[in-house]
C-alpha positions as CSV (number, residue, x, y, z in Angstrom):
1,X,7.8,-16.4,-12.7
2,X,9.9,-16.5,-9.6
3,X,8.8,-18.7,-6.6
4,X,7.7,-16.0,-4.7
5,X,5.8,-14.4,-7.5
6,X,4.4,-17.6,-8.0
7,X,3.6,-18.1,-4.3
8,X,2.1,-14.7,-3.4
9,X,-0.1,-15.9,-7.1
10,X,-1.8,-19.1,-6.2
11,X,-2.4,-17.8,-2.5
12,X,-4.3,-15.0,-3.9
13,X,-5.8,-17.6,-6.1
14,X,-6.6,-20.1,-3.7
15,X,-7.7,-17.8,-0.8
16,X,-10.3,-15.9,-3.1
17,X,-11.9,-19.2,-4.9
18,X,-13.7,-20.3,-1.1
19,X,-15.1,-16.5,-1.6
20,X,-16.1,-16.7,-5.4
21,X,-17.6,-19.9,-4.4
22,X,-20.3,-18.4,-2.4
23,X,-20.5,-15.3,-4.5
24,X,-21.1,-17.5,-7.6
25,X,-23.7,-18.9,-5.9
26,X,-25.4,-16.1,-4.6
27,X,-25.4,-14.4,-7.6
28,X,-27.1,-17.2,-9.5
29,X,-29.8,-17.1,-6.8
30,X,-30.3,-13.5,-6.8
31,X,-30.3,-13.9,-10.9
32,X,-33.1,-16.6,-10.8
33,X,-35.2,-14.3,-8.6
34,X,-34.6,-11.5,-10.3
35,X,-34.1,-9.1,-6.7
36,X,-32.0,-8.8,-4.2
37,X,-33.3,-9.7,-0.7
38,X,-32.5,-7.9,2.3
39,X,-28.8,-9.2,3.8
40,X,-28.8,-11.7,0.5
41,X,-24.9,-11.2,1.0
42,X,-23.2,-12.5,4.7
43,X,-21.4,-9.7,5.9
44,X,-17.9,-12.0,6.3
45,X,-18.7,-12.9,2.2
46,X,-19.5,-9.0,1.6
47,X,-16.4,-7.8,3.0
48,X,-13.9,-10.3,1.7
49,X,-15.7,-9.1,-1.8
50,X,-14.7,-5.8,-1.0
51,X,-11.6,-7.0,-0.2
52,X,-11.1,-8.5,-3.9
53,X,-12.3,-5.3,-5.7
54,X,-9.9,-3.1,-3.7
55,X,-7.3,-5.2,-4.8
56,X,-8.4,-5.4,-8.0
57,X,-8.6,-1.4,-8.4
58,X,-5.2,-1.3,-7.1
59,X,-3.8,-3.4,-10.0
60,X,-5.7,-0.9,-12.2
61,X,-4.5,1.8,-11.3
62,X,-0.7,0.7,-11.3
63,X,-0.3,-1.9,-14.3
64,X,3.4,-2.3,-13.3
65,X,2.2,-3.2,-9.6
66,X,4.5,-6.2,-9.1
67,X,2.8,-9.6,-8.6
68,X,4.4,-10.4,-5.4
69,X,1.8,-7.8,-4.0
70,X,-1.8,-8.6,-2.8
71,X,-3.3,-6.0,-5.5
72,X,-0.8,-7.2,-8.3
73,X,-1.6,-10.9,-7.6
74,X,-5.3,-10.3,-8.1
75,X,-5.3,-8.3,-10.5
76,X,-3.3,-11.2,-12.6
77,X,-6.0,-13.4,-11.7
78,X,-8.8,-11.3,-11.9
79,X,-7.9,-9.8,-15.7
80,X,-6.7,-13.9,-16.8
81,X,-11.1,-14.5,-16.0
82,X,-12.2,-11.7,-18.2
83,X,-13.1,-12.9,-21.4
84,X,-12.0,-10.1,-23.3
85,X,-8.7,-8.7,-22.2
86,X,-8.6,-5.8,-24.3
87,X,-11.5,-4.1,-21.9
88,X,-10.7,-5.7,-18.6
89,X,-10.6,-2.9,-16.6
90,X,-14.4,-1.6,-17.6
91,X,-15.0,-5.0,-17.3
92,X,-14.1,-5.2,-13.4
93,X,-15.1,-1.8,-13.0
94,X,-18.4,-2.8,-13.8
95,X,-18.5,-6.3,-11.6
96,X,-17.4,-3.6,-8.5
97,X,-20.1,-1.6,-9.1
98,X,-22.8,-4.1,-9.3
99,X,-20.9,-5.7,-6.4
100,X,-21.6,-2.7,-4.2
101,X,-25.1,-2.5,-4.6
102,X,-25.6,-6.1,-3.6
103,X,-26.7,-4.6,-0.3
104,X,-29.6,-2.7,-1.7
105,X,-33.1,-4.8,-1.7
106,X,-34.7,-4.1,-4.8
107,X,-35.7,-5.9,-8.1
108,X,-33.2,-6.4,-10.5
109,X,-33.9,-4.8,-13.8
110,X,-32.7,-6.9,-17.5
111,X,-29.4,-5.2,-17.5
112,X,-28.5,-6.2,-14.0
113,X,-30.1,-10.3,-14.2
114,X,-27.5,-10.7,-17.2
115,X,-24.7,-9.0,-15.3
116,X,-25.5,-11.1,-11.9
117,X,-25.1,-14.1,-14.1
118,X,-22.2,-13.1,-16.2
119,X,-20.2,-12.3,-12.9
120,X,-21.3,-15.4,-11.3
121,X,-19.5,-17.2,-14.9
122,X,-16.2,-15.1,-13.2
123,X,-16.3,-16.2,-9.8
124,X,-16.8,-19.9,-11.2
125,X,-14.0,-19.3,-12.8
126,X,-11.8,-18.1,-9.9
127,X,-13.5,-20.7,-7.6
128,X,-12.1,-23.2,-10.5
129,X,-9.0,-21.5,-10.2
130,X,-8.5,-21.4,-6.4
131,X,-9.6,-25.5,-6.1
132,X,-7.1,-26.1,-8.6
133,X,-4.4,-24.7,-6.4
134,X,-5.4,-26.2,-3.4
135,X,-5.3,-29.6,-5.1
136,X,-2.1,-28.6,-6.5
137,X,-0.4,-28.0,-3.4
138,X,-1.9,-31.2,-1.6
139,X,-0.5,-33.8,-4.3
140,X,2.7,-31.8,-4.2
141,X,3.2,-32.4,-1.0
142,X,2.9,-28.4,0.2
143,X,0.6,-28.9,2.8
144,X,1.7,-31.4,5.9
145,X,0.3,-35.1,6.5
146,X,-2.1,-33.7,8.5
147,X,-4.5,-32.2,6.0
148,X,-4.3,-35.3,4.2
149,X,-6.0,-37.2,7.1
């Protein structure tokens, strides 16, 4: 992978693990409740989630999409935290739908508690992903003297 590939990668990487941080977390919550409550999702996390999906459908919809885009670099990412490769795209298609709804109060039915928690297992994933990055690029010396302070 060239450098800039590579950059434009663990960017992606490192700014979406803050965000699957508190979507992990979330979704746990709303798992072990088994509802959603109204505004259960900040509107800041909400749209950054949008954000990821939209990116994500772009790298769907163009496989070729090189990495050094947004929607290529997270699609990368995304489709490397599916556990089964072969059916990442229904995969992700799925987490977007379920991710859309997360602004609907309601009780969750079986279908959707396991779901909640299995994308929750995803954005740990990413969030794992992103942290490692971030660490990455502090012992490498990336980031100035200043953030090690």
């Amino acid at each position: 992978m060239s450098q800039g590939l590579d950059d434009m990668y663990r960017n992606r990487a490192e700014h979406y693990g803050f965000l699957a941080g508190r979507v992990a977390q979330k979704l746990g919550e709303i798992a072990q409740k088994k509802s959603i409550g109204k505004e259960e999702i900040m509107p800041g996390v909400y749209a950054d989630l949008r954000q990821f999906f939209s990116e994500v459908e772009e790298g769907l919809k163009n496989p070729h999409l090189p990495r050094s885009t947004p929607g290529g670099s997270t699609y990368a990412m995304a489709e490397k935290m599916v556990v089964n490769r072969r059916t990442a795209g229904i995969t992700l298609r799925k987490y977007d739908k379920f991710s859309k709804a997360l602004q609907q109060p309601r009780r969750l039915t079986g279908d959707e508690i396991a779901l909640a928690m299995e994308m929750g297992n995803f954005f740990r994933e990413i969030e794992r992903q992103g942290n490692s990055e971030a660490y990455t690029r502090r012992v490498s010396g990336e980031y100035s003297d200043h953030y090690l302070r």
